[in-house]
N, CA, C and O atoms as a Tinker XYZ file with bonds, in Angstrom:
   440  protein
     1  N    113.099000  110.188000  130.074000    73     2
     2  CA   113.040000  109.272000  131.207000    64     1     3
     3  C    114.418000  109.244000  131.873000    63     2     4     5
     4  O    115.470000  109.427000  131.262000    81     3
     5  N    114.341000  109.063000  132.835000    73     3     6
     6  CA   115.827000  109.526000  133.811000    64     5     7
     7  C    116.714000  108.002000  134.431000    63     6     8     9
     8  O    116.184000  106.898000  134.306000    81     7
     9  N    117.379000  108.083000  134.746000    73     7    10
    10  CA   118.232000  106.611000  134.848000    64     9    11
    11  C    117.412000  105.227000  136.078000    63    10    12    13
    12  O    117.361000  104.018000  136.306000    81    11
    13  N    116.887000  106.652000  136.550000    73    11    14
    14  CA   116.118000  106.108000  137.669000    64    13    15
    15  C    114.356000  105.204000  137.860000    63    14    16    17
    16  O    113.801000  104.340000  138.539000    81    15
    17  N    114.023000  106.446000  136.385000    73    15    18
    18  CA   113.190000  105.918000  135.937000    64    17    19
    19  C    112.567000  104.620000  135.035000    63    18    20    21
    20  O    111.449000  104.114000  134.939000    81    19
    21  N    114.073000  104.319000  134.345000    73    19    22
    22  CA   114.096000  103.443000  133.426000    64    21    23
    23  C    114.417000  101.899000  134.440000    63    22    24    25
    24  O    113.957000  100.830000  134.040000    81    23
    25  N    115.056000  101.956000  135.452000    73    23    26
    26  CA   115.464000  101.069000  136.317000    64    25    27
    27  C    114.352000  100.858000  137.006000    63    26    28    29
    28  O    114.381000   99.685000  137.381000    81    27
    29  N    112.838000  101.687000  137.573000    73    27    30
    30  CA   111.826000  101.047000  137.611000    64    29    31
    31  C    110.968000  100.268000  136.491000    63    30    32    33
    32  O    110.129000   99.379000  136.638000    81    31
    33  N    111.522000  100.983000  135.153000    73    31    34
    34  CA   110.872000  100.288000  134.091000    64    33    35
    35  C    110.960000   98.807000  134.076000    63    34    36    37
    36  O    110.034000   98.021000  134.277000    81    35
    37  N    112.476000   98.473000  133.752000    73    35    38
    38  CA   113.320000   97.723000  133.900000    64    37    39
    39  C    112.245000   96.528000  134.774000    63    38    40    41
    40  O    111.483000   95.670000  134.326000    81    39
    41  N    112.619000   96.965000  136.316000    73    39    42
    42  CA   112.119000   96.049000  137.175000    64    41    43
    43  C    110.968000   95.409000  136.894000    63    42    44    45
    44  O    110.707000   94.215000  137.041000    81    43
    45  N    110.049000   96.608000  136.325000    73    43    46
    46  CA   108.574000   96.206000  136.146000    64    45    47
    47  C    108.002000   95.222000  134.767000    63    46    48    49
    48  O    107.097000   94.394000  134.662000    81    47
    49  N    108.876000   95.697000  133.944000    73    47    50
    50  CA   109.339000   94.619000  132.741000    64    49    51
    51  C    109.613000   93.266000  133.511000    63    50    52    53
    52  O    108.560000   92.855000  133.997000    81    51
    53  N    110.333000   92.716000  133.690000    73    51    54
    54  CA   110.757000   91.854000  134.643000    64    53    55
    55  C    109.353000   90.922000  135.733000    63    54    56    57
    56  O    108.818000   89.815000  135.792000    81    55
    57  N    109.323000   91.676000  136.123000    73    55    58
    58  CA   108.159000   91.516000  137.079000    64    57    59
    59  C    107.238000   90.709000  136.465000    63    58    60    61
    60  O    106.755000   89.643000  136.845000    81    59
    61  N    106.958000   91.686000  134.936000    73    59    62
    62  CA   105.124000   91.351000  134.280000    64    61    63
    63  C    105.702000   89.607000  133.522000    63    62    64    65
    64  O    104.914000   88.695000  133.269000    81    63
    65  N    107.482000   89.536000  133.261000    73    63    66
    66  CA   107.779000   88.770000  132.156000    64    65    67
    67  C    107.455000   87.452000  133.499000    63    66    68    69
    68  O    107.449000   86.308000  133.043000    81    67
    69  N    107.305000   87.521000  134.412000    73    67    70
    70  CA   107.322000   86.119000  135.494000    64    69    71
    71  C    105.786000   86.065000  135.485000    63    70    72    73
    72  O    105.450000   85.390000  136.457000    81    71
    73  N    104.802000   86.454000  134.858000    73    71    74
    74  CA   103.405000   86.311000  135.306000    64    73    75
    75  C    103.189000   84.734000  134.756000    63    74    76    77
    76  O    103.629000   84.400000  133.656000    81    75
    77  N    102.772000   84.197000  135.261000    73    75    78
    78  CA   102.037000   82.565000  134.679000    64    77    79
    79  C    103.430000   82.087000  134.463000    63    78    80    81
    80  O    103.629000   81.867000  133.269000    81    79
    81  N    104.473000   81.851000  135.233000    73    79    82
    82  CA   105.738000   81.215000  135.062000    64    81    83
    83  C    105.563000   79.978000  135.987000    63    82    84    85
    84  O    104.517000   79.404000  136.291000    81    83
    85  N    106.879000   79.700000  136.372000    73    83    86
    86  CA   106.385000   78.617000  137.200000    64    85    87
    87  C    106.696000   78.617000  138.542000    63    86    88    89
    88  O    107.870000   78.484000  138.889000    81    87
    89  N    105.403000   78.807000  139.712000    73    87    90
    90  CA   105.612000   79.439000  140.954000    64    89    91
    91  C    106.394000   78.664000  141.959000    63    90    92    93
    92  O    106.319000   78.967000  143.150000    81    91
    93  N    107.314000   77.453000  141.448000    73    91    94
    94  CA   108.576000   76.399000  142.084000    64    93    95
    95  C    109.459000   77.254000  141.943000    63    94    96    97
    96  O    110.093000   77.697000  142.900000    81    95
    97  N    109.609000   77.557000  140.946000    73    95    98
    98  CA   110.946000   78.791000  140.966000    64    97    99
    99  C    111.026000   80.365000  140.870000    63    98   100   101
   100  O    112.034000   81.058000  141.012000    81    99
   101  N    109.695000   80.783000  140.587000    73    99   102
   102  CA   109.860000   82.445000  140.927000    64   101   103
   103  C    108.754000   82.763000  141.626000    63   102   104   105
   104  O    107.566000   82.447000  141.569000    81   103
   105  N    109.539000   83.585000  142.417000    73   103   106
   106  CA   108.912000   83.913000  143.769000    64   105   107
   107  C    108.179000   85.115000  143.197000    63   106   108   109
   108  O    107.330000   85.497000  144.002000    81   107
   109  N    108.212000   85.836000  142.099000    73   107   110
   110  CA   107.336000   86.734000  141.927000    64   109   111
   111  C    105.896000   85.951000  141.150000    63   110   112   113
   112  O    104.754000   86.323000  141.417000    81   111
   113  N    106.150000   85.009000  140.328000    73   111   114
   114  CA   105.164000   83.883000  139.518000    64   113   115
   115  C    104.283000   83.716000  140.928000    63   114   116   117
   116  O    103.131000   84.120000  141.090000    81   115
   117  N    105.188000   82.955000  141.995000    73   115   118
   118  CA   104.413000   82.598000  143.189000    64   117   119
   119  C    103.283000   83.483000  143.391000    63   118   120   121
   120  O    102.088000   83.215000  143.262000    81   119
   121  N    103.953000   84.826000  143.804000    73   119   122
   122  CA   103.090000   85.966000  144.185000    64   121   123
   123  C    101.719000   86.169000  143.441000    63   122   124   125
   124  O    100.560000   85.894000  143.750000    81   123
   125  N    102.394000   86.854000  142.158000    73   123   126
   126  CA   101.249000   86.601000  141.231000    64   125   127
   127  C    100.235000   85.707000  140.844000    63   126   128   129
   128  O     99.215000   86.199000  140.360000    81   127
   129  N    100.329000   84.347000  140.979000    73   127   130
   130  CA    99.678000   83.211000  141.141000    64   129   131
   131  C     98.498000   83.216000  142.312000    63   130   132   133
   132  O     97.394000   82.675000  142.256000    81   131
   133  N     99.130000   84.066000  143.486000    73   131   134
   134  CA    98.526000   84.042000  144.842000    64   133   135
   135  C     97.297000   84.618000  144.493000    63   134   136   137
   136  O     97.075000   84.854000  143.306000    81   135
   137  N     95.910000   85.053000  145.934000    73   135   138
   138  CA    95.655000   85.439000  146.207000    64   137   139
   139  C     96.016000   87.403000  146.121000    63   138   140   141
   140  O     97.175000   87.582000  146.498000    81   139
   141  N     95.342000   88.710000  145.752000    73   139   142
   142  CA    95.998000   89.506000  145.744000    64   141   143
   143  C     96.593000   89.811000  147.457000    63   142   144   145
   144  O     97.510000   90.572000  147.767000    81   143
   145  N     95.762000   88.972000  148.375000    73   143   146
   146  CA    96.072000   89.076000  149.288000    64   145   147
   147  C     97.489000   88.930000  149.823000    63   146   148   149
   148  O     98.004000   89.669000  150.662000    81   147
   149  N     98.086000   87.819000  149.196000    73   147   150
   150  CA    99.746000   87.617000  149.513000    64   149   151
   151  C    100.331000   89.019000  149.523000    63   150   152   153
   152  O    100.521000   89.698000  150.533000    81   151
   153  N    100.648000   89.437000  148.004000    73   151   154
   154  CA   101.720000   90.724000  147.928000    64   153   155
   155  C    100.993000   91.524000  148.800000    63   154   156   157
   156  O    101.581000   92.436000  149.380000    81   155
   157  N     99.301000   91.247000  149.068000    73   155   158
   158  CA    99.263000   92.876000  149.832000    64   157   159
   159  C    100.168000   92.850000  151.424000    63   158   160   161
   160  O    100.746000   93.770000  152.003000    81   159
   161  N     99.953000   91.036000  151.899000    73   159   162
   162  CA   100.099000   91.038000  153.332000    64   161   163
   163  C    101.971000   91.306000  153.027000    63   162   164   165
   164  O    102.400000   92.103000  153.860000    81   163
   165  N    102.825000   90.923000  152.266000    73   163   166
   166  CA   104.166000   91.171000  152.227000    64   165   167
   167  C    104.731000   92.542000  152.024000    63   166   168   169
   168  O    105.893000   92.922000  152.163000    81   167
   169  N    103.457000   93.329000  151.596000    73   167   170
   170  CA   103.908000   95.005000  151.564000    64   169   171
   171  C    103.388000   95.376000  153.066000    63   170   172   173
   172  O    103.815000   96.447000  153.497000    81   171
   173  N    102.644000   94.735000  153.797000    73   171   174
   174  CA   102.593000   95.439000  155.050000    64   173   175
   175  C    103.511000   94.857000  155.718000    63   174   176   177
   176  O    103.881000   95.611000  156.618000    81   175
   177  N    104.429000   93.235000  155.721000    73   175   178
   178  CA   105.415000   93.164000  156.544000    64   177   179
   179  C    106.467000   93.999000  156.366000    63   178   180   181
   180  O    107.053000   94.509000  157.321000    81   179
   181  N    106.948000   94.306000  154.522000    73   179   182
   182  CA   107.593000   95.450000  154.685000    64   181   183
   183  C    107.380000   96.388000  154.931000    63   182   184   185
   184  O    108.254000   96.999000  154.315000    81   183
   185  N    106.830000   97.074000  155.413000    73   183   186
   186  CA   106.162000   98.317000  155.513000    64   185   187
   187  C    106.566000   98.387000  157.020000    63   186   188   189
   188  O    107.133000   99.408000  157.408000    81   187
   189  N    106.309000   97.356000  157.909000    73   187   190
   190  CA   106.747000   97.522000  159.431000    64   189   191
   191  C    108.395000   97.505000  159.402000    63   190   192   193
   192  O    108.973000   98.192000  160.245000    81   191
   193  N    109.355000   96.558000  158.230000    73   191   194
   194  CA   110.454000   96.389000  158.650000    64   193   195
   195  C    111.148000   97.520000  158.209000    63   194   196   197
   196  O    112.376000   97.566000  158.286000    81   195
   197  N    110.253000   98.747000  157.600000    73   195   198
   198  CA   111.190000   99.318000  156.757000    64   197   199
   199  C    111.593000  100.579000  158.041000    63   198   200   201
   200  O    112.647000  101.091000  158.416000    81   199
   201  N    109.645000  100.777000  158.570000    73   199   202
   202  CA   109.463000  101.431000  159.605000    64   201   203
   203  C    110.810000  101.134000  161.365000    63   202   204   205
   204  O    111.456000  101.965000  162.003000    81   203
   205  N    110.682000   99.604000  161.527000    73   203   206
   206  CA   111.432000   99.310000  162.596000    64   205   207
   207  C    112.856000  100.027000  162.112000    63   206   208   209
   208  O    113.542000  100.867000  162.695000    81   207
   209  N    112.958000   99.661000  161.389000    73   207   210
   210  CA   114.686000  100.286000  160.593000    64   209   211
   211  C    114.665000  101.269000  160.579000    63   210   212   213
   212  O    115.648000  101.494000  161.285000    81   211
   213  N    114.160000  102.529000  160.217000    73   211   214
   214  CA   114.269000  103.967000  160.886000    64   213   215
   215  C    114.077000  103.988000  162.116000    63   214   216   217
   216  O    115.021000  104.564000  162.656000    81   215
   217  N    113.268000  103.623000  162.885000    73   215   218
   218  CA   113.341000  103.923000  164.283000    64   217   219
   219  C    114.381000  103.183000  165.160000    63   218   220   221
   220  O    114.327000  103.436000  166.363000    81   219
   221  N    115.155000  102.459000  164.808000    73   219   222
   222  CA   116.698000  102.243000  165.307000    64   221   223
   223  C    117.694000  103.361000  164.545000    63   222   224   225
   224  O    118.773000  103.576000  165.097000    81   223
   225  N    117.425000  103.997000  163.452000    73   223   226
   226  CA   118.457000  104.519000  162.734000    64   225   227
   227  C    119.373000  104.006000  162.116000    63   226   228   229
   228  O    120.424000  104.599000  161.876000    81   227
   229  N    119.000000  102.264000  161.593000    73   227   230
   230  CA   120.132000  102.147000  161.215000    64   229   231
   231  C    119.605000  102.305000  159.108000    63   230   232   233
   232  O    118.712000  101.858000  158.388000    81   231
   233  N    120.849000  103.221000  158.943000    73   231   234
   234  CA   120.393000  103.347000  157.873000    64   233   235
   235  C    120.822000  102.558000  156.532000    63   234   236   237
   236  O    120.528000  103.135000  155.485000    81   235
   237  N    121.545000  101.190000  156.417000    73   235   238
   238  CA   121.927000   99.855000  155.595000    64   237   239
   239  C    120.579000   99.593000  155.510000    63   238   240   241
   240  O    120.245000   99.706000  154.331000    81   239
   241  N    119.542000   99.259000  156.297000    73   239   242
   242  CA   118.564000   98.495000  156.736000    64   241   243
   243  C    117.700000   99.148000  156.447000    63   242   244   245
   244  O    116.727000   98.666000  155.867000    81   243
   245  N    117.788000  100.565000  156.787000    73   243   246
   246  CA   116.397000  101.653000  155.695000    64   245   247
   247  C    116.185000  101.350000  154.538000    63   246   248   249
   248  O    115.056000  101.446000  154.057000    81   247
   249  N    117.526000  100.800000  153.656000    73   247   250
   250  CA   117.733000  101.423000  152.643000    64   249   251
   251  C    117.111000  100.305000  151.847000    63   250   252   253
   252  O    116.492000  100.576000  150.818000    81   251
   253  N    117.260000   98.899000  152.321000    73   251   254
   254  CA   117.409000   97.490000  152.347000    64   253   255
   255  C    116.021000   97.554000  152.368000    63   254   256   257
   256  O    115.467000   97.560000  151.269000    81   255
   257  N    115.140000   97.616000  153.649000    73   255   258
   258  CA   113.584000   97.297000  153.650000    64   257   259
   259  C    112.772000   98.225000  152.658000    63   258   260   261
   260  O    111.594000   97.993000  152.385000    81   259
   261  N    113.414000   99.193000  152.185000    73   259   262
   262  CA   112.775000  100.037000  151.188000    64   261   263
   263  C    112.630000   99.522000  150.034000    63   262   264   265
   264  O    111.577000   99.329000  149.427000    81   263
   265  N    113.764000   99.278000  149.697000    73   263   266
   266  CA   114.218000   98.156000  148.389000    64   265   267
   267  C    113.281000   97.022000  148.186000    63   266   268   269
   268  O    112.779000   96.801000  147.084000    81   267
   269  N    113.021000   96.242000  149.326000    73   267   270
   270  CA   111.963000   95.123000  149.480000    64   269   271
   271  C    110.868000   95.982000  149.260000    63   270   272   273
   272  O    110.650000   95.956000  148.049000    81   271
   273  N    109.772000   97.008000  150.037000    73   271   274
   274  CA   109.189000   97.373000  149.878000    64   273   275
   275  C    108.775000   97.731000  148.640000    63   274   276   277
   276  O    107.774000   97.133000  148.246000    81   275
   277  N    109.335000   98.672000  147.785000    73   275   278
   278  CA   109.376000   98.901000  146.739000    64   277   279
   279  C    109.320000   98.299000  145.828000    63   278   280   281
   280  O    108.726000   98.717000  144.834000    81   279
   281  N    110.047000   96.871000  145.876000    73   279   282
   282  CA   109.863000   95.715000  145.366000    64   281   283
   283  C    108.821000   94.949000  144.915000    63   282   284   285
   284  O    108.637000   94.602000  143.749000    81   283
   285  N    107.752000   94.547000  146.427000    73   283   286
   286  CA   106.957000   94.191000  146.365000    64   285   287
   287  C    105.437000   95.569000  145.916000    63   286   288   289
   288  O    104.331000   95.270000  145.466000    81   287
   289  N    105.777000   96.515000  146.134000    73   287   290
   290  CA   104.771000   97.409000  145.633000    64   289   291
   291  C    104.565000   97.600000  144.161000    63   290   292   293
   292  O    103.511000   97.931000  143.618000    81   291
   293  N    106.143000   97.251000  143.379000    73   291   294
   294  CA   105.974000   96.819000  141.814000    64   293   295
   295  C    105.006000   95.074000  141.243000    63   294   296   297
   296  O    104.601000   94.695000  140.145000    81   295
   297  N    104.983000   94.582000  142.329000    73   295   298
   298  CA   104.140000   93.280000  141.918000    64   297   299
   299  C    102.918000   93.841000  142.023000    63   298   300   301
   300  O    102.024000   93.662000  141.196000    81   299
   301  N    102.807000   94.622000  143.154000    73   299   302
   302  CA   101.512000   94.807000  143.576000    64   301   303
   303  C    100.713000   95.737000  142.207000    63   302   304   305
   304  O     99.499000   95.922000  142.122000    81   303
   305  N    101.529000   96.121000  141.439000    73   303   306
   306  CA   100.908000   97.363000  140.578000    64   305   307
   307  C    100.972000   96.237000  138.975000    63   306   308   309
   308  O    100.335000   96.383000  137.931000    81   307
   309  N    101.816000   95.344000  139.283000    73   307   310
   310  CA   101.983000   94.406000  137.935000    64   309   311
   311  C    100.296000   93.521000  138.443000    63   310   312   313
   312  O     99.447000   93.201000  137.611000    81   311
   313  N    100.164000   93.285000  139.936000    73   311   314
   314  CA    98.609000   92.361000  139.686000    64   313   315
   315  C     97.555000   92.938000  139.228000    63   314   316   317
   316  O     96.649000   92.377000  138.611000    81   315
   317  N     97.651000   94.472000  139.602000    73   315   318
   318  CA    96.200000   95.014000  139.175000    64   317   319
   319  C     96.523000   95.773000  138.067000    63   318   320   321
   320  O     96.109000   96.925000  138.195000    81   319
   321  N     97.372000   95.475000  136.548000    73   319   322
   322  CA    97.805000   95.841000  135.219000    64   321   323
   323  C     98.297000   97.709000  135.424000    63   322   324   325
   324  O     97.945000   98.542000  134.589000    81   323
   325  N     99.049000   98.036000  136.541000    73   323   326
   326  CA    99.503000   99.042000  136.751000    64   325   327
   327  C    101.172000   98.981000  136.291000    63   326   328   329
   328  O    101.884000   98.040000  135.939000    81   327
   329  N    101.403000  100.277000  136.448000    73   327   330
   330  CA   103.306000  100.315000  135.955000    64   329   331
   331  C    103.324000  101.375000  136.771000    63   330   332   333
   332  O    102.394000  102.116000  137.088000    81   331
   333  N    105.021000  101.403000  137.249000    73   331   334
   334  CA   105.337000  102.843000  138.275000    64   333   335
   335  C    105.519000  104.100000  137.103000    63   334   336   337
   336  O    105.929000  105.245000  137.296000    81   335
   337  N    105.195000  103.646000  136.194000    73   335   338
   338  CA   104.804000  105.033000  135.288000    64   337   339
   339  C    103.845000  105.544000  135.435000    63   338   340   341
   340  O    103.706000  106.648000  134.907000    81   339
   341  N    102.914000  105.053000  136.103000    73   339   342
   342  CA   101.306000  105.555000  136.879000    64   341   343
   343  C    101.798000  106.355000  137.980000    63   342   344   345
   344  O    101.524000  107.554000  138.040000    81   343
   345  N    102.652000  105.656000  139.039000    73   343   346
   346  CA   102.988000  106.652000  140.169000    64   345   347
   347  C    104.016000  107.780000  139.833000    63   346   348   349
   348  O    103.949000  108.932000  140.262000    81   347
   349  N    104.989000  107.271000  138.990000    73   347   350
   350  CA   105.609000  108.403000  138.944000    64   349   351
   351  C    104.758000  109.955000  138.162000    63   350   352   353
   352  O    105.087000  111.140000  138.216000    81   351
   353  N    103.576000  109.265000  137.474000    73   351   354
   354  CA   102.884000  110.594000  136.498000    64   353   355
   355  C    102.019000  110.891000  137.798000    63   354   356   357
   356  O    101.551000  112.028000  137.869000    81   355
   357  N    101.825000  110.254000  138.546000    73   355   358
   358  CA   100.640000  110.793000  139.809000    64   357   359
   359  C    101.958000  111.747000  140.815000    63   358   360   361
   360  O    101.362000  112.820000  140.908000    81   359
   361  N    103.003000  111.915000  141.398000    73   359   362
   362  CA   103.612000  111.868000  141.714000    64   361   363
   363  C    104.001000  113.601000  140.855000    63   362   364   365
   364  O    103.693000  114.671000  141.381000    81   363
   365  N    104.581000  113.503000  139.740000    73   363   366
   366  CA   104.406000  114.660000  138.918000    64   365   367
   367  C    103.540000  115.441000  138.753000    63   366   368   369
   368  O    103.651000  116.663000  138.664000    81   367
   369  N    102.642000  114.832000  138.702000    73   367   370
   370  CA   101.267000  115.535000  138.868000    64   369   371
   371  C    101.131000  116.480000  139.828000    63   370   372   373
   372  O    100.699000  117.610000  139.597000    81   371
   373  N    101.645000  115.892000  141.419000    73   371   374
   374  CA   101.096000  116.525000  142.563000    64   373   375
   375  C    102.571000  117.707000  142.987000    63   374   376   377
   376  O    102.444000  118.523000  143.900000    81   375
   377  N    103.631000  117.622000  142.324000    73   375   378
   378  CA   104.957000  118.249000  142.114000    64   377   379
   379  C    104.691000  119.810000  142.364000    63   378   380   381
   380  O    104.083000  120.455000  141.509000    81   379
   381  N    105.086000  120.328000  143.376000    73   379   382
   382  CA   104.213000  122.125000  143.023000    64   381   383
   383  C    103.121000  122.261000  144.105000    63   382   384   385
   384  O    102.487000  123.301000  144.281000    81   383
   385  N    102.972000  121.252000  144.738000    73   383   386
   386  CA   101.749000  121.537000  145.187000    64   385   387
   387  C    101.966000  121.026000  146.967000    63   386   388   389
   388  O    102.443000  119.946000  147.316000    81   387
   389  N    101.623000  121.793000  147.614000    73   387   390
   390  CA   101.919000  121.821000  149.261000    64   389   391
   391  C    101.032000  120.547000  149.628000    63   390   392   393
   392  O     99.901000  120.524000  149.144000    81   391
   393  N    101.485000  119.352000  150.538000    73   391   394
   394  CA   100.772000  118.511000  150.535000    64   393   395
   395  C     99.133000  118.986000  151.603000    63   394   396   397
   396  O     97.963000  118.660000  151.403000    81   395
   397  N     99.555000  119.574000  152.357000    73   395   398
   398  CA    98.373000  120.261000  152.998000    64   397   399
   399  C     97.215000  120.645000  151.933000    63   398   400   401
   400  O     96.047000  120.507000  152.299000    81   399
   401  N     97.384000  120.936000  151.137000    73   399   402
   402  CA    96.713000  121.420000  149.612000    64   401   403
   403  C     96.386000  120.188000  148.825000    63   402   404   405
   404  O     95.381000  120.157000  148.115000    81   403
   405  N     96.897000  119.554000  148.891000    73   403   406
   406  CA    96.919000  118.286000  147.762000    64   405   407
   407  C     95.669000  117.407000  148.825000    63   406   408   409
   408  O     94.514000  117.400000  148.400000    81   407
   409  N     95.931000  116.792000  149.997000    73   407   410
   410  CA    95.642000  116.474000  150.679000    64   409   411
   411  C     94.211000  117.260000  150.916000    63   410   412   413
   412  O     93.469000  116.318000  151.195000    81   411
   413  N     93.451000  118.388000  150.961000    73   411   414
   414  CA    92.599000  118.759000  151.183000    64   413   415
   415  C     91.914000  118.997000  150.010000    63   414   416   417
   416  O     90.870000  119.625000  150.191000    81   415
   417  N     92.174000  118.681000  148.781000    73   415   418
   418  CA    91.896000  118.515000  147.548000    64   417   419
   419  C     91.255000  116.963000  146.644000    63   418   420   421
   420  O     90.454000  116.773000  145.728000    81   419
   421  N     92.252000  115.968000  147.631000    73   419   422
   422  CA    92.017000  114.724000  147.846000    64   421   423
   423  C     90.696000  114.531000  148.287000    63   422   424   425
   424  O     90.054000  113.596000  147.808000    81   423
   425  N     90.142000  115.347000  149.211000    73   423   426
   426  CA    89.509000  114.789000  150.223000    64   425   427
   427  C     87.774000  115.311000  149.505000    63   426   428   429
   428  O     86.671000  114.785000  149.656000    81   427
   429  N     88.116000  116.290000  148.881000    73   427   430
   430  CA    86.730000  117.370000  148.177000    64   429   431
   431  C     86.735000  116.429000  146.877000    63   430   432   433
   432  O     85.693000  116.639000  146.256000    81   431
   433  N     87.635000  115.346000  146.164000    73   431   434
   434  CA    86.651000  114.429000  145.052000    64   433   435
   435  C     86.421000  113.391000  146.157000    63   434   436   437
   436  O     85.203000  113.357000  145.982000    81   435
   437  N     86.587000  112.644000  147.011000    73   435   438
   438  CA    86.268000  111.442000  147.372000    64   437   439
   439  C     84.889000  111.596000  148.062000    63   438   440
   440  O     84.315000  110.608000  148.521000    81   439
């Protein structure tokens, strides 16, 4: 596991240890507590701010809304009993492989 990898571990550890905490003081408890609808609607606000921030170029603010993003996409995988050890093995998985290919491969199981 790579330094990088363990620092999503890390996070996601973290994440699962706030489940049923108390949603006055953690904003991830909050989340989790919510509706799955909350984290989903806060990954699409990040998702626009991360977007607005490349299309100015400023890149503090790429780096920043990604971080959030990413953030909230680890709750999102802690509500439905997922870990970014799922994406990163999906992710590996598809490693080697032209997304044009992957993508039209996608499309022949669904």
């Amino acid at each position: 596991m790579t330094d990088d990898d363990r620092t999503l571990a890390r996070l996601a550890d973290v994440i699962e240890s706030r489940r049923g905490g108390d949603a006055a003081t953690s904003y991830v408890a909050r989340l989790l507590a919510a509706s799955p609808d909350a984290v989903l609607k806060k990954i699409g606000e990040e998702a626009t701010e991360t977007v607005m921030a490349a299309k100015d170029g400023a890149t503090d603010r790429i780096v920043a809304e990604c971080a959030d993003l990413w953030f909230h996409c680890l709750v999102m995988l802690a509500r439905y009993g997922l870990r970014p050890e799922h994406v990163l093995a999906e992710l590996q998985r598809r490693a080697g492989t032209s997304g044009i290919e992957e993508k039209a491969l996608r499309k022949l199981r669904e």
